[in-house]
C-alpha positions, 0 to 999 in steps of 0.5 A: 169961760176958759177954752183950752187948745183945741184938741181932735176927737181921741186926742190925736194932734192934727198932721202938720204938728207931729215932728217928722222922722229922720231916714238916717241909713245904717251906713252913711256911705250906703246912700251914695251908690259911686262907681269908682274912676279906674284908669289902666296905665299900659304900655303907653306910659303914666303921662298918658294915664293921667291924662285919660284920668283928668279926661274922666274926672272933668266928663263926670263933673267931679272937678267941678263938684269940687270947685263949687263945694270948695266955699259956702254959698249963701242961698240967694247966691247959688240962686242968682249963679243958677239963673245966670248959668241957664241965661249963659246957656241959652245965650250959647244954644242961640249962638251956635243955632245961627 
């Protein structure tokens, strides 16, 4: 006797089989909601805006989006850099808790 694939009653094919969809959002850029990085250069001159500027960029963590974008890192990297990252601050948190 020669059996088939198993099949559910009507013929619907069991959950984990059907392909997923893909949510792709009509404009790409609609997905991330930025607000932009606005610097007024005053009186005080252009040195000083740039200065706020790189102040801003480094509190949003921006420099160091770039940085860690900047090169491909394998999975089981960033996973170890996480877990050294968490070590480092844990290790800070003790340090200026004493």
């Amino acid at each position: 006797m020669v059996r088939g694939p198993l099949r559910r009653p009507g013929g619907a094919r069991s959950p984990h089989r059907e392909k997923r969809k893909r949510i792709v959002p009509e404009n790409p850029s609609a997905a991330i909601q930025c607000k932009p990085l606005e610097v007024v250069v005053g009186d005080r001159g252009i040195e000083r805006a740039l200065k706020h500027l790189k102040r801003k960029l480094a509190t949003e963590g921006i420099l160091r989006e770039l940085k860690r974008r900047r090169h491909y890192m394998k999975p089981s990297v960033k996973r170890r850099k996480k877990e050294s990252e968490a070590a480092r601050r844990r290790r800070k948190r003790i340090r200026i808790g004493e």
